[in-house]
C-alpha positions as CSV (number, residue, x, y, z in Angstrom):
1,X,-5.4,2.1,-19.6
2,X,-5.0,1.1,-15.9
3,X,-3.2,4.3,-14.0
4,X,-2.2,4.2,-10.1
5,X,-0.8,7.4,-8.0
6,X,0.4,7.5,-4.5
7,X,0.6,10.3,-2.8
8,X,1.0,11.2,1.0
9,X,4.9,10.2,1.6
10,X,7.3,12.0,3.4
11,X,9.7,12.9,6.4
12,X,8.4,12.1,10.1
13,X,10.0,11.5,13.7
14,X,10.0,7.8,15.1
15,X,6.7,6.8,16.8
16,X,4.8,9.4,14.4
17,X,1.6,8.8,11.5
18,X,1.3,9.2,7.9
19,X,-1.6,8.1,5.5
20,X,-0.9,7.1,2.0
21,X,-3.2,7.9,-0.6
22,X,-3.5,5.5,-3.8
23,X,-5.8,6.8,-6.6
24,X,-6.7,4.4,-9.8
25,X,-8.5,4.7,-12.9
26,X,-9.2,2.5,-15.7
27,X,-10.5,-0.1,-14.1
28,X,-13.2,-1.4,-12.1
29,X,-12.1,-0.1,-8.9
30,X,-14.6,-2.0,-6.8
31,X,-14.1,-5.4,-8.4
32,X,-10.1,-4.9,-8.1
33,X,-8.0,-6.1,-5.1
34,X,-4.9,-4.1,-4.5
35,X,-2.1,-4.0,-2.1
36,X,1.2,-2.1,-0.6
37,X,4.6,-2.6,-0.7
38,X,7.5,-0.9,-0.1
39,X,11.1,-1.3,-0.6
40,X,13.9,0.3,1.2
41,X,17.6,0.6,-0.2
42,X,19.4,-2.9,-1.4
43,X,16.5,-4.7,-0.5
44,X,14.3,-6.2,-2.3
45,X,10.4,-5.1,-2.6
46,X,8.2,-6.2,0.2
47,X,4.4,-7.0,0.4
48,X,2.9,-4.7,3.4
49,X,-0.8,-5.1,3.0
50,X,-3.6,-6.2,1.1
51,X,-7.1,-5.4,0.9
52,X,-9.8,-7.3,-1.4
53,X,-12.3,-5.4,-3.8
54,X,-15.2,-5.0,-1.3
55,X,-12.3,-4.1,1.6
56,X,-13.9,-7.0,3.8
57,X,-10.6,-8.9,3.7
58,X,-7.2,-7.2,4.6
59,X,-4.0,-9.0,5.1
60,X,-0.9,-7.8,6.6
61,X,3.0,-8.2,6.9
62,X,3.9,-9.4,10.3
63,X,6.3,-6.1,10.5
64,X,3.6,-3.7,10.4
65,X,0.7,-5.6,11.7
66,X,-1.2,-3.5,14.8
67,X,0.8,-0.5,13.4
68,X,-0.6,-0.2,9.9
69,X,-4.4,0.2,8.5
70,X,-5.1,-0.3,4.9
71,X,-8.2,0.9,3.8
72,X,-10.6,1.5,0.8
73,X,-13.0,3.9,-0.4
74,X,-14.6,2.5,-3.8
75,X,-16.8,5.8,-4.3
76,X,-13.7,7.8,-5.1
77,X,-11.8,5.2,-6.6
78,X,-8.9,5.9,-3.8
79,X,-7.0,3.2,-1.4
80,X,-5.2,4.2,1.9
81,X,-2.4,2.9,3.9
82,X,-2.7,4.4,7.6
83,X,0.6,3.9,9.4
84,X,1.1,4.8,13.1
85,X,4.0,4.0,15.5
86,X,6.6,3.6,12.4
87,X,9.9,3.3,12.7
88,X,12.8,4.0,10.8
89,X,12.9,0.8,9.7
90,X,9.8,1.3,7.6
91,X,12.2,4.0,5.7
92,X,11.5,2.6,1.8
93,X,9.8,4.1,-1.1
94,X,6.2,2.5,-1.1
95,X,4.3,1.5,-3.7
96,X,0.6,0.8,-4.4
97,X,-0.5,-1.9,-6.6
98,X,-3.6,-3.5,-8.5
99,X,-3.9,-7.6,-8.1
100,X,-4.3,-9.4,-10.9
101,X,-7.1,-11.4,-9.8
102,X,-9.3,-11.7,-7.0
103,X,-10.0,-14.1,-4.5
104,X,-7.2,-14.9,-2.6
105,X,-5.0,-13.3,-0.3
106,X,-2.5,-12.2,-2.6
107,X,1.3,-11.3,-1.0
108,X,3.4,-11.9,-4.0
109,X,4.3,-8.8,-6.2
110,X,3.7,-11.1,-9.6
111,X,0.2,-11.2,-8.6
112,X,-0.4,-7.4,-9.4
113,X,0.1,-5.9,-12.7
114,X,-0.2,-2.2,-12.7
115,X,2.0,-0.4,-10.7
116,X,2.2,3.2,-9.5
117,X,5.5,5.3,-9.6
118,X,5.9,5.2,-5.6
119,X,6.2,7.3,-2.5
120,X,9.0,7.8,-0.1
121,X,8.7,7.8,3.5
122,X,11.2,8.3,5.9
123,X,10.9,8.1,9.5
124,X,14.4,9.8,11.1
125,X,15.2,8.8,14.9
């Protein structure tokens, strides 16, 4: 059985950091691609970025890209999400995720299909 926890969310002041912690087990960690997303009251979930199972590829969302760092360290099974500069509009619970498959960029949320319980961050003006 596939399990996923983030950790790492919380409250910080415009133009401040957090890192995002995303821990699996029960699966391959190396050969799996994974990804973040987030979602933010009455809106729908959003991809944010996507790393492949050797962490050579990354992909981001045009909203965080320049601010936001995923990363991957396959010896402890653990994924990050370093985001700098935020904004309150990156206010949304976020969510890490491993992809189905691997190979291809993947920005769609039905291309991932375990699931951890999510973090909140909240950046206040």
């Amino acid at each position: 059985q596939v399990q996923v926890v983030e950790s790492g969310g919380g409250l910080v002041q415009a133009g401040g950091s957090l890192r995002l912690s995303c821990a699996a087990s029960g699966r391959t960690f190396s050969r799996s691609a994974m990804g973040w997303f987030r979602q933010a009251p009455g809106k729908e979930r959003e991809f944010v970025a996507y790393i492949s199972g050797s962490g050579d590829i990354t992909n981001y969302a045009d909203s965080v890209k320049g601010r936001f760092t995923i990363s991957r360290d396959n010896a402890k099974n653990t994924m990050y999400l370093q985001m700098n500069s935020l904004k309150p509009e990156d206010t949304a619970v976020y969510y890490c995720a491993v992809g189905k498959r691997s190979g291809l960029i993947l920005r769609s949320a039905s291309l991932y299909d375990y699931w951890g319980q999510g973090t909140q961050v909240t950046v206040s003006t």
